[in-house]
N, C-alpha and C positions, 0 to 999 in steps of 0.2 A: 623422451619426446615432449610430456606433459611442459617440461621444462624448459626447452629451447622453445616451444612455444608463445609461451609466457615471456621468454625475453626477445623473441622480437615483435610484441606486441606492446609490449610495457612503454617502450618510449614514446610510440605512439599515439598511447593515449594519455602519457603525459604532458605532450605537446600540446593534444588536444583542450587540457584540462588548463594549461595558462593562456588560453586565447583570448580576451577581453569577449566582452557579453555581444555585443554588438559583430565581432567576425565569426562566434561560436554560433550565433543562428543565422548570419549567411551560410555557415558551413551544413547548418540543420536545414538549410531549403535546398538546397545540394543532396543530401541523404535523401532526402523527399523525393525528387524525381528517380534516384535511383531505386531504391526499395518502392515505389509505387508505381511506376511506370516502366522500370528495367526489369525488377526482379518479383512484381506482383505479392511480395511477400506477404501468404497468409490472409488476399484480397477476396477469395472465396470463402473465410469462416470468418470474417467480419460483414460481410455482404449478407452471407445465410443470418448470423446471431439481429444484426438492425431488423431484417424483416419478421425475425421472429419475435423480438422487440419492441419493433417500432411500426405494427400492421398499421396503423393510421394514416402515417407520411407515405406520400406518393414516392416512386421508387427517382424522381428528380430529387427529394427534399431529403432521401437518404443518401443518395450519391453525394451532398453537399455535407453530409455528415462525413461519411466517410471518408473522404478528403481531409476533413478537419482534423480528425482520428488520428490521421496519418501524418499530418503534419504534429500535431502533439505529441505522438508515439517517437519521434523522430529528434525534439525539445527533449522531452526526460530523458531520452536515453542519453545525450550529451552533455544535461545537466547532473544526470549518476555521473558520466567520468568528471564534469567541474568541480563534483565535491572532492577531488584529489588534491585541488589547492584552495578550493573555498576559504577566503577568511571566515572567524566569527563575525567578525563586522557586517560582511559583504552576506551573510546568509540568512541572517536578524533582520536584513532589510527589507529581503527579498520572499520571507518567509513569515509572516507575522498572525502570533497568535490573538487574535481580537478581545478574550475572553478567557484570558488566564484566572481571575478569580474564581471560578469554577472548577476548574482541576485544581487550584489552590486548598478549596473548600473540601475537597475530598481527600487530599494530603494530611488535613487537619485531624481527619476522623482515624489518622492511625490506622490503616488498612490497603493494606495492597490495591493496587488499582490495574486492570484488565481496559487496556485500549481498543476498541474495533473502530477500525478502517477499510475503505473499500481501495480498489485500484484505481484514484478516480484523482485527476490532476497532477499535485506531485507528493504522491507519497513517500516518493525518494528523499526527498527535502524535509517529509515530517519528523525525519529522525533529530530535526535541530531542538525537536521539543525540551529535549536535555540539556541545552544551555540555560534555562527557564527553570528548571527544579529541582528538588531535593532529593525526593528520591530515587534509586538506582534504575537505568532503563534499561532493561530487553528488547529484543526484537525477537520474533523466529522467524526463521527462512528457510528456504530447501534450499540445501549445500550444493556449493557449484562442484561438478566430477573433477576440473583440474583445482587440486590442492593450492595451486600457486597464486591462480585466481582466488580460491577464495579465502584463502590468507587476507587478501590485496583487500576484499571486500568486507571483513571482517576490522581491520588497521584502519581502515575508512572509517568507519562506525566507532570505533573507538576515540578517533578524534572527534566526534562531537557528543560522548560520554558516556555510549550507548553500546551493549556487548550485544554478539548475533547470537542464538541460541538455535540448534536445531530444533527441529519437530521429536528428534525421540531423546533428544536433553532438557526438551523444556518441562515434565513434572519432575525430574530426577533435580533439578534447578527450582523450582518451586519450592520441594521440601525442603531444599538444604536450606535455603532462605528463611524459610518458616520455621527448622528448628534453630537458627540462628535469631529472629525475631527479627529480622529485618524488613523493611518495606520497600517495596520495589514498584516497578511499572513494567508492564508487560503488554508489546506492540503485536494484535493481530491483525489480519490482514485477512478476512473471513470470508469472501465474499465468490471465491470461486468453486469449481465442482472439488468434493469429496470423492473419492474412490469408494464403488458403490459397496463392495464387502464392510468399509466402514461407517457408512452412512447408516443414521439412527433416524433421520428424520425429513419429510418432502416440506415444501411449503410453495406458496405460490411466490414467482419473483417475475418481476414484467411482462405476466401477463400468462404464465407458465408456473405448472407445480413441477419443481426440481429440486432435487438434494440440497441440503444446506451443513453446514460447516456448523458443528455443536461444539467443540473442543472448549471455546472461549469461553462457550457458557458453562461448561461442565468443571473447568478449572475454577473457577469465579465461583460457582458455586460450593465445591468440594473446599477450598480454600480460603470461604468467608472474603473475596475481593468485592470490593467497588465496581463498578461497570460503564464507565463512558466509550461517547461516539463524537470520534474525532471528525468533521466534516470540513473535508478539503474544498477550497473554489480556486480557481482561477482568476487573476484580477487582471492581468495584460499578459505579454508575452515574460517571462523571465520573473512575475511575481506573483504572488501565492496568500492564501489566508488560512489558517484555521480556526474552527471554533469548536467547541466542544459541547456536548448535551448529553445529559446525564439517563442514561437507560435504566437503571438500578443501582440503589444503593444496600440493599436487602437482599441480594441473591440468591442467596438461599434458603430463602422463603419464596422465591416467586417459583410460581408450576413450571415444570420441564418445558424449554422451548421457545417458552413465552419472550426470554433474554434474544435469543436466535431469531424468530418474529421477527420483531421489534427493531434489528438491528439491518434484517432482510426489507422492512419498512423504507428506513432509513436511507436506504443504497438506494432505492429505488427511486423516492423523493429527490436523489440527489443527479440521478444518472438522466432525468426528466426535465430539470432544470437547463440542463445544458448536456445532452448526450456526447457530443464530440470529445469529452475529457477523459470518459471512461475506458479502458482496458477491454476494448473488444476483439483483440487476436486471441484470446483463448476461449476453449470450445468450452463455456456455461451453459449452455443449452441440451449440450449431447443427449444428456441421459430427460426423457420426459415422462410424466403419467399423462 
């Protein structure tokens, strides 16, 4: 079943994936009214997380968030399937890192390097960082249940240089690397609830003490990595910036959490800039002190 699935869905979103940029976001303000005004999806725990968020703004100035939310949520999702035919060309343009001499400089120092990112803009697109450098890139991600699918999204990632790793292959993948001596990069994406049996640590996050996501720090530190914070923005519709800021480069030496802090700092600094970019359909807020 997983299987006939998969193929009548595949040419679909291959179709979707060759549409020139300009018919792929009419087709994305199309999805917009459906998913936000047909199908409501998910319009009550993004409503609940802004006000939990955002007490300041009057519930007009969040409504205008929301919307924006929605129309962004609605962009990445059809710019994940355009990476099925993305050139390099076409994703270097649209995708540009400002400030490569700084993860350069960290390359230099011969040591693995620990990416943290939020879900904020197009973090889909950040995987182009591997056309930019030397050493081998990681991702982790939670496995999609149909195999076929996540073949599809794994072969994706490999065309721009980048292997997926799961959450329980990524230190079994660490050491192999490390008794091999090789340098790597490794992409997290830190920024939402932990499962609370796992959780080691609260900290305050807009506005709220909630779980935080330690892994990134705990690997980085166990494994003598590097530690930047890749910070995504938005420049128009269809293009993108990163830049990178260095959280530690000492990891372990800095006190437990302080890396996690820091990185919780970060997210927040950036979701306040411009709220409308962020990843608010999933429940961050659930668990509170």
């Amino acid at each position: 079943m997983q299987l006939i699935i998969f193929l009548l869905i595949y040419p679909f979103l291959w179709c979707i994936s060759i549409l020139p940029f300009p018919v792929l976001y009419l087709f994305s303000d199309f999805i917009y009214l459906i998913v936000y005004y047909v199908i409501g999806y998910r319009k009550k725990i993004v409503r609940e997380n802004l006000a939990l968020a955002l007490p300041n703004l009057s519930a007009q100035e969040r409504l205008k968030i929301e919307k924006k939310s929605f129309r962004h949520l609605c962009d990445i999702f059809l710019e994940m399937i355009k990476t099925m035919s993305i050139s390099e060309k076409e994703i270097k343009k649209r995708f540009v890192f400002t400030n490569l001499e700084v993860y350069e400089s960290m390359e230099k120092k011969q040591k693995s390097i620990a990416i943290m990112m939020a879900h904020y803009a197009s973090y889909e697109w950040a995987v182009s960082l591997n056309y930019h450098v030397t050493f081998e890139g990681f991702g982790i991600y939670k496995q999609i249940y149909n195999p076929y699918f996540d073949k599809l999204v794994r072969d994706i990632r490999l065309k721009f240089k980048a292997k997926l790793i799961t959450t329980k292959e990524t230190i079994p993948t660490i050491i192999e690397n490390k008794k091999l001596n090789k340098m790597c990069t490794y992409g997290f994406a830190s920024d939402q609830t932990p499962r609370l049996h796992s959780t080691h640590h609260w900290q305050s996050f807009m506005g709220h003490v909630v779980p935080v996501h330690t892994g990134a720090e705990m690997l980085a530190k166990k494994y003598d990595m590097n530690v930047i914070f890749l910070r995504n923005k938005r420049i128009s519709r269809g293009y993108y910036e990163g830049r990178f800021e260095i959280i530690s480069e000492n990891a372990s030496q800095v006190p437990n959490y302080e890396i996690s802090d820091k990185f919780i700092q970060l997210v927040e600094q950036q979701i306040l800039e411009a709220p409308e970019f962020y990843l608010w359909t999933h429940k961050r807020w659930k668990h509170r002190k």
